[in-house]
N, C-alpha and C positions, 0 to 999 in steps of 0.2 A: 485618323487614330487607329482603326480600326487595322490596318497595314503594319503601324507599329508595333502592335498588340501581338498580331501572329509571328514578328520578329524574334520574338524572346523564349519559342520555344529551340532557338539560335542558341542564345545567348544562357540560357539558365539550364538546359539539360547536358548536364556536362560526359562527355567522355571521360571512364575511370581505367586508369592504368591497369592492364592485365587482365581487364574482364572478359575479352571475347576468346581467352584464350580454349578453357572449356566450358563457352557459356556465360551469359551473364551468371545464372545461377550461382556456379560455384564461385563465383566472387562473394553473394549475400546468402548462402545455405549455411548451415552450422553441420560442417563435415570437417574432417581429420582435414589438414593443412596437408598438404602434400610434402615433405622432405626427403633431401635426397643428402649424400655423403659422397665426395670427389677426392680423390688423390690430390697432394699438393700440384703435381705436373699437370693434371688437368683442368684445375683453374687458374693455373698460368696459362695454358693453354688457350683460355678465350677471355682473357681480364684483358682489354684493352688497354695503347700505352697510356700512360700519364698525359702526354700531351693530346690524345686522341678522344681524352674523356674532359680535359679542363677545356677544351672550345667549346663544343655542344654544351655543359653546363653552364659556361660564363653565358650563352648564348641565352638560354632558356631562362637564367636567373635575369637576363635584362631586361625581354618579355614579359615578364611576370611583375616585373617594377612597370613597365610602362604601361599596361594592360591597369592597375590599378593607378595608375599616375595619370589617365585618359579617365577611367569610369570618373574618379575622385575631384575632377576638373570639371568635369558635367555635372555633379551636384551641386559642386560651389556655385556655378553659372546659374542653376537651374532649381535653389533650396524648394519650390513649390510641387515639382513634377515629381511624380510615384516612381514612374519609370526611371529617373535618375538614381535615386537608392536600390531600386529593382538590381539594376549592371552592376554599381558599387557592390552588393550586398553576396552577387555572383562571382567578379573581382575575385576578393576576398576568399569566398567559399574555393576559389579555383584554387588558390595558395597556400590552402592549410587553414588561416588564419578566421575560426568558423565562431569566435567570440565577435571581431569585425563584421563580419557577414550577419551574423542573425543581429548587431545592434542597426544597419542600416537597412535590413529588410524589414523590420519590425518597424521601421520609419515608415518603410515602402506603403504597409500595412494602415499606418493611423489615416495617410493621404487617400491610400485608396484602396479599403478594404476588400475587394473581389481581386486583384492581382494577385490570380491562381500560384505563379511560377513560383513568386513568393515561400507561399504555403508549401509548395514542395523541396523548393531548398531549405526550410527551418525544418523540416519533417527529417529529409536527410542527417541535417546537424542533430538534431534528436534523437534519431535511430543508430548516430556513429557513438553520441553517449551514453547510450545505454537507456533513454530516458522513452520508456515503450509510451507508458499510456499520454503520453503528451505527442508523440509521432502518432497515434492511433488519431488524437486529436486533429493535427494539423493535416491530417490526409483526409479524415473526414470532412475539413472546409475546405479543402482541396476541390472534393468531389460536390460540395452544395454548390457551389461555386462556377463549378466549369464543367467542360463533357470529362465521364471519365478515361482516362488513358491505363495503358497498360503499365506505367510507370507507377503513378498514384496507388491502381489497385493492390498491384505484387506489393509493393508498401508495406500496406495496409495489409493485406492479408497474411506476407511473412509476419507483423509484429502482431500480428492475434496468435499467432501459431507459437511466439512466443509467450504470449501471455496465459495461454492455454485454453483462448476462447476459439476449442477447433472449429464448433460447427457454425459460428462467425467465419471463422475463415474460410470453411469452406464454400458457404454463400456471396462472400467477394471474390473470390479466386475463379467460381466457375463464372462471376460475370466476365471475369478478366478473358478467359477462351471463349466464349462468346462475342466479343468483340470482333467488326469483323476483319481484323490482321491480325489474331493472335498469336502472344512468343512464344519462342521455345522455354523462357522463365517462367512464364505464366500456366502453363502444363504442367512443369517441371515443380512447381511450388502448390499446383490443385494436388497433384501426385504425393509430396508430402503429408498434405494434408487429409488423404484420404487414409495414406498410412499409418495418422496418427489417430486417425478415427478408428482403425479396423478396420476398413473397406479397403481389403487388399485385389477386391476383382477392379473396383473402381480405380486406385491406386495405379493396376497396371496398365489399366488405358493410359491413364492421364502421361504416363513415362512413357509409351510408347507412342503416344503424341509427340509428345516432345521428342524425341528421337528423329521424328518424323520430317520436323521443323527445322533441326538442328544433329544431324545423322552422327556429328563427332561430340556431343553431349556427355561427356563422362560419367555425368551423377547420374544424368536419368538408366544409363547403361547400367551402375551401380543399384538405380530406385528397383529397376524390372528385377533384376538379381535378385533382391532383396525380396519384394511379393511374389516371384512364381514360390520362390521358397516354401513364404508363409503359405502357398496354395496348395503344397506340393507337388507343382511341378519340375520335379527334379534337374531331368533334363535339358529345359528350355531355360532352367537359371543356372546350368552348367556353360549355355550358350553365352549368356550375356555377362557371367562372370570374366569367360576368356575375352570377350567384347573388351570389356571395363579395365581390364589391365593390359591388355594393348592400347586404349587411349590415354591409361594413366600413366604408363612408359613414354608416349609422347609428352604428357602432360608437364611431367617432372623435368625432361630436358628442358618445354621450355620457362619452366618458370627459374629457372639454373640460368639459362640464360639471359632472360631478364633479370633477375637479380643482380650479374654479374655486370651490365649495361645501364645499370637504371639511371634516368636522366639523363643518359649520353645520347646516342645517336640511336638508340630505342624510342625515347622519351621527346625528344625534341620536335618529329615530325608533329606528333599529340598536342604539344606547347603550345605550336605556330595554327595551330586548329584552331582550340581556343582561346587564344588571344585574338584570333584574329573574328572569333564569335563576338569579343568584348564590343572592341575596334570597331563593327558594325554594330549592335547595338547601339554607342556613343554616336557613332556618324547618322542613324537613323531620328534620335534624340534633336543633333542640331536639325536636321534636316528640319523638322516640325516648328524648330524655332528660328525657321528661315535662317539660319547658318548654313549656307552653303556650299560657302567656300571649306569651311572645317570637315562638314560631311564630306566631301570629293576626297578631300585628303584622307581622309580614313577609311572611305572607300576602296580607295587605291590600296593603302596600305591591309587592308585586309585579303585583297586580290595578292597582293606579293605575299603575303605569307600563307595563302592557302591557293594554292597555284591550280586545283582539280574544281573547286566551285566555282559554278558560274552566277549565282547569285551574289556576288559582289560585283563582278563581272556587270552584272545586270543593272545592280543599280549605281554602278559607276557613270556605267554609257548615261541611264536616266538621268544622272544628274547633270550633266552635260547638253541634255535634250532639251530640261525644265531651264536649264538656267538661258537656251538659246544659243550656244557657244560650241557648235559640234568640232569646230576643228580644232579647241583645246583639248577637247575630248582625245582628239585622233593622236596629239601630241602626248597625252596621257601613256594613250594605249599601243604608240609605239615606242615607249619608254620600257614599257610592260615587257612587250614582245622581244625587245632587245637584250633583259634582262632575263626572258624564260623565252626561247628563241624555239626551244621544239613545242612549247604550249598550243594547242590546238584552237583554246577557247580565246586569246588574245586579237588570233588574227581573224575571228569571226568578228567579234566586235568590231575589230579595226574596219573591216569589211564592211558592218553593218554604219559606222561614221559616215565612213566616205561616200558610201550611197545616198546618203543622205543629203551629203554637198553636190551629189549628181560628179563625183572625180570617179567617170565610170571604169577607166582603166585602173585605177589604185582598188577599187572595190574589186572589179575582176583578180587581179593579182591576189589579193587578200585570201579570197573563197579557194581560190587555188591554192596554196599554201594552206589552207584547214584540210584540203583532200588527201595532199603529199603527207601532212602528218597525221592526218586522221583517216585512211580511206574507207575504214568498215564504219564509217558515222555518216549516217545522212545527213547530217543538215550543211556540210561543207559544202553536198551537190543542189541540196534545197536550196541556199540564199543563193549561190549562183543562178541556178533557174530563177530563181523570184529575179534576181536583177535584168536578167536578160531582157523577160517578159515586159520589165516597169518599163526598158529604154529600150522597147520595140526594137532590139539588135539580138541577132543571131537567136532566133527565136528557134532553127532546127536545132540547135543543140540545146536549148534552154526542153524541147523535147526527149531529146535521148537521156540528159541530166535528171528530168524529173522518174523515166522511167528506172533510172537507177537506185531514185531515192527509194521505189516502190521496193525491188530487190532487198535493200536493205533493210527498210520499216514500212512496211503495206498497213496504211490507216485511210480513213477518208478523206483527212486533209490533205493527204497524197495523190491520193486518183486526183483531188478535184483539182490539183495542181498539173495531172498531165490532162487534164482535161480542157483546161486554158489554153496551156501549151499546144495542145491538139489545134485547137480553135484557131490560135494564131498561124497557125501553118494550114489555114482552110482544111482539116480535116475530121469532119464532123462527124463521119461516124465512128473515128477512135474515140471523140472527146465524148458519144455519148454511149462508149461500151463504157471509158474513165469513168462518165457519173453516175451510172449506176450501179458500176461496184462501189463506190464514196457513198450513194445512199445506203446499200445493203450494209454498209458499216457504221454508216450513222443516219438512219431514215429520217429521222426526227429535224435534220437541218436546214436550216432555210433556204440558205444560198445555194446548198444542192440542189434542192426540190426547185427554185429558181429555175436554175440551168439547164437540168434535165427539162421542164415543161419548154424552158426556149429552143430546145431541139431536137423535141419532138416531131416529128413530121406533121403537118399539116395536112387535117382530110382535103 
């Protein structure tokens, strides 16, 4: 269960249209909307045709039915499981329809009151209505609940900031940079709030953090403007002025052009993301309730709409492994391949099938074709080596292969792999220069430490 659990930060933290354009921030800040005014010819100019906009949108409106036609199938199947309303409740919330969403998350809730994810999509629906001190709530059980994330905190800390409890806010917000991967929001939002405190020295660290994180930041370029000002430093907020309206000149084009896109072939690739988060989700659900067959399907189906993860990927092949049937699998996943024919991640899998039926030539071909279309990615030259090595063939080049992987990604599970390869080419004292750079990069391992004492020299 515990597998399924981490699934859903998949499934419930959703990507919002338009937000990384400068920053999550200026999606959730209370700053001037950026507007722009175009000549007639120039939004002819880039308004795509009529037919070029109703595909992508008939596209993404069927997504969006099925995506909730799959979560809403899983509950009826499954009225006891938390997790089932959990997806449903995401569904929904993906579609606008956030009345839907908070009555089946609020189900989610009675079944199993710690499902954090929950708490953060009602908090969201809270915060889009305006409804502060009940979002202040639901992010607070958010955080009794679960570890805090930088999600929950900025929350929580913009909706104090609205409420006007600064110096609230500002003791969530600096846990939120404290964290150890903190965002460019999370700066950008302690930054506000130092602003609003009067801590205009403090203020401008926190912006020029963020800056630091996210160097095309437009507010925080605006926040530093703003406090050298108040510090009087004249000229250095002369600097970040000119900054700030060179990004805002970017800015405005492209929110012009999203505008002028939206839903079309802007919006769709974003769709096919999350739907395809639902889609896994639901397939991880049956998975639990030994539905197998259902999860493979929606496995797959979330691999073809999200062609760059490999974590469907991943638990496609698994399913195929658990169930004992690798070569449905391979049939699968040359289905896959045939329909994204330059996909890189297809033919690894396929690769990794067929080794497994010992079809050494199919798996050779396979790894070869991840090089051709992947060559700056190491693992296309890694599973090759690793296969060589399993089927004691052509074990010199399962050498040269692993030294490439090094080239490309130098870690210890790399040396320790040209270190094998060494071995099997009786070459033992390359394999034990291999393992001791693999320890200097990971001391602590065992198998290393293994190796290296087996070849050792002998007093």
């Amino acid at each position: 269960m515990d597998v399924l659990r981490s699934s859903w930060i998949w499934v419930a933290r959703l990507a919002i249209p338009g937000a990384h354009l400068v920053g999550v921030a200026l999606a959730c800040c209370h700053i001037a909307t950026v507007q722009s005014a175009l000549s007639a010819a120039e939004r002819t100019s880039i308004e795509p045709s009529k037919a070029a906009v109703t595909q992508p949108q008939a596209e993404a409106a069927d997504l969006k039915r099925e995506a909730v036609t799959v979560a809403g199938q899983v509950a009826e199947a499954y009225p006891n499981d938390a997790l089932a309303y959990a997806l449903l409740g995401s569904a929904y919330y993906n579609i606008g329809r956030s009345d839907e969403a908070t009555k089946h998350l609020k189900r989610c809730l009675e079944l199993r009151p710690d499902q954090v994810e929950a708490y953060e999509i009602l908090a969201r629906v809270a915060y889009q209505k305006g409804e502060l001190e009940e979002t202040a709530r639901l992010c607070r059980e958010a955080l009794k609940r679960g570890p805090a994330t930088p999600d929950v905190l900025n929350r929580l800390g913009r909706t104090l900031l609205d409420l006007g409890q600064t110096e609230e806010a500002v003791r969530i917000l600096q846990q939120a940079v404290g964290l150890p991967k903190p965002t460019s929001e999370s700066c950008y939002l302690l930054g506000q709030a130092h602003m609003q405190s009067g801590d205009f020295a403090q203020a401008k660290d926190s912006f020029r953090r963020a800056l630091g994180l996210l160097p095309d930041h437009t507010q925080a370029c605006f926040g530093l403007y703003t406090a050298c000002l108040r510090l009087g430093q004249t000229e250095e907020a002369a600097r970040y002025r000119e900054q700030f309206l060179k990004l805002e000149a970017v800015d405005r084009k492209d929110l012009t052009d999203r505008s002028a896109r939206e839903d079309t072939l802007t919006g769709l690739p974003m769709v096919r993301e999350t739907v395809a988060r639902t889609l896994f989700g639901a397939a991880q659900i049956y998975r639990v309730h030994e539905q197998t067959g259902k999860a493979a399907e929606l496995f797959r189906k979330s691999a073809a709409l999200d062609a760059d993860n490999p974590v469907y990927r991943s638990a496609l092949e698994s399913s195929y492994v658990q169930r004992k049937d690798p070569a449905e699998g391979i049939r699968v996943f040359e289905q896959l391949a045939a329909e994204q024919p330059e996909n890189s991640l297809n033919y690894l899998f396929l690769g990794r099938l067929h080794g497994r039926l010992e079809h050494f030539e199919a798996a050779e071909r396979s790894f070869q074709k991840v090089q051709e279309l992947a060559p700056q990615w190491a693992e296309g030259y890694r599973a090759l080596a690793e296969l060589y090595l399993r089927a004691n063939q052509k074990t010199d080049q399962a050498r040269v292969l692993a030294r490439r992987v090094i080239e490309l990604e130098p870690s210890g599970s790399h040396y320790y792999l040209l270190a094998v390869a060494c071995l099997k080419n009786k070459d033992r004292p390359g394999a034990l220069e291999a393992v001791k750079k693999a320890l200097a990069l990971s001391p602590n391992e065992t198998k290393y430490q293994q190796l290296f004492q087996q070849l050792q020299p002998k007093p």
